[in-house]
C-alpha positions as CSV (number, residue, x, y, z in Angstrom):
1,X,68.4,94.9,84.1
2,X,67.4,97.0,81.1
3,X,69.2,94.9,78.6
4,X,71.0,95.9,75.8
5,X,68.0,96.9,73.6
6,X,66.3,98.7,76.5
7,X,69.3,101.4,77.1
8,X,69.5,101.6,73.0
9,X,65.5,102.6,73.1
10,X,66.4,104.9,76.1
11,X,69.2,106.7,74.2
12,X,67.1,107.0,71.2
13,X,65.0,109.7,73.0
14,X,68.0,111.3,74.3
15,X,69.4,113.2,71.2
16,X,70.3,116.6,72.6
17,X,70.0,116.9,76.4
18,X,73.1,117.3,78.7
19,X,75.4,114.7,79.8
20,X,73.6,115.0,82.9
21,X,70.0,114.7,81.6
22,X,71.2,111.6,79.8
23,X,72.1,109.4,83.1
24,X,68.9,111.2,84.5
25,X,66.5,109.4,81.9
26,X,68.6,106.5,81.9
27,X,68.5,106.4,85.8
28,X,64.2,106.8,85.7
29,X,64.2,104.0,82.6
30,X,66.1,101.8,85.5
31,X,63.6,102.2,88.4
32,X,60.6,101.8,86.2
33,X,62.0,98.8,84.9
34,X,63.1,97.0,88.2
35,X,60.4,95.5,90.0
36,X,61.7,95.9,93.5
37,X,64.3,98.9,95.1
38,X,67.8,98.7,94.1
39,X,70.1,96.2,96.1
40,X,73.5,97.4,95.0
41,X,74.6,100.4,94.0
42,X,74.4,101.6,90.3
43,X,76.8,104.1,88.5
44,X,76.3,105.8,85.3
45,X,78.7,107.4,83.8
46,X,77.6,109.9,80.8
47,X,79.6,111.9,78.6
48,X,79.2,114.4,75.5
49,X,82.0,114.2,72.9
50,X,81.7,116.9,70.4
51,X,81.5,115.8,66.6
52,X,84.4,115.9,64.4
53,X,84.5,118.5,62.4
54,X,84.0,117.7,58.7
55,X,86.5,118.9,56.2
């Protein structure tokens, strides 16, 4: 797949989009990568967790 430093360069360019968006790009990055269609199924699971607030 992608590879560790592949998702990390992915998620570099994903700073402020929607959960949703995220596994989008993430998703696209995937089908470009792989050289033939998908032969099992893929799940991505993204999810925003709000910053701590700083006292």
């Amino acid at each position: 797949m992608l590879g560790d430093d592949g998702l990390a360069d992915v998620l570099t360019t994903c700073t402020g989009l929607t959960a949703g968006a995220v596994a989008a790009r993430i998703m696209r990055a995937v089908e470009r990568f792989a050289s033939d269609a998908p032969s099992d199924d893929m799940a991505i699971l993204a999810m925003r967790v709000p910053e701590l607030p700083r006292d």
